[in-house]
C-alpha positions, 0 to 999 in steps of 0.5 A: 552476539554469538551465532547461535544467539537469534538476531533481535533487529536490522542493522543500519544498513538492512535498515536503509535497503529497506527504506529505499523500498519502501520510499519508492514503492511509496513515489509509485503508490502516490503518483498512481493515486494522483492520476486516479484522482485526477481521471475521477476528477474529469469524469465528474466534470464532464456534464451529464447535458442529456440526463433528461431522458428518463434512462440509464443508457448503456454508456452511462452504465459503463462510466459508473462502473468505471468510477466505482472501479476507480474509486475502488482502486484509490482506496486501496492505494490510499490504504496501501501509501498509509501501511508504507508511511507506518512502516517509515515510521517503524523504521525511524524508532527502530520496531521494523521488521519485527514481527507484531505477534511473535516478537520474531524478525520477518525474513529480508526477503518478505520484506522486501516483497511486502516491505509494510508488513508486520508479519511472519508468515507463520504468524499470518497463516497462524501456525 
């Protein structure tokens, strides 16, 4: 390939570079969602004895919210580990760091900022 030829994909190595992001960004994501999961899920059993008194105090209020909030994030991790396993995936049959829209390669360093992404910046801002 000659310099002026535009390069149609990542070598092995970029490849692997990649991967290791990827891999432990998806370690971090799934540690973080086992925790929420894990603080929902003591927040669901501890018993609600005193319902019986026909109101929402303030600190029932506080724990809902703080569950909505929780659940809330856990979805976005959940979304956030599945776009890292599609990009793994990418990986492994060689259509990484490609772009979707243009056809183009996504510059190393927006991968490596956001290593699931299947855009250029030019094709996310639609220029």
């Amino acid at each position: 390939m000659t310099s002026t030829e535009p390069q149609l994909r990542y070598s092995e190595d970029d490849l692997k570079e990649f991967e290791g992001i990827i891999s432990d960004k998806l370690n971090n994501a799934k540690k973080e969602l086992a925790y929420i999961r894990e603080s929902l899920s003591r927040k669901n059993d501890q018993g609600t004895d005193l319902t019986g008194s026909g109101y929402l105090s303030l600190e029932d209020g506080a724990e809902t919210a703080e569950k909505e909030h929780l659940n809330q994030m856990a979805s976005r991790l959940q979304k956030f580990t599945t776009q890292l396993e599609l990009a793994y995936i990418r990986i492994k049959n060689g259509t990484y760091g490609i772009c979707i829209q243009s056809g183009k390669l996504i510059p190393k360093e927006r991968l490596r900022a956001v290593p699931h992404t299947q855009h250029t910046i030019e094709a996310k801002l639609g220029k």
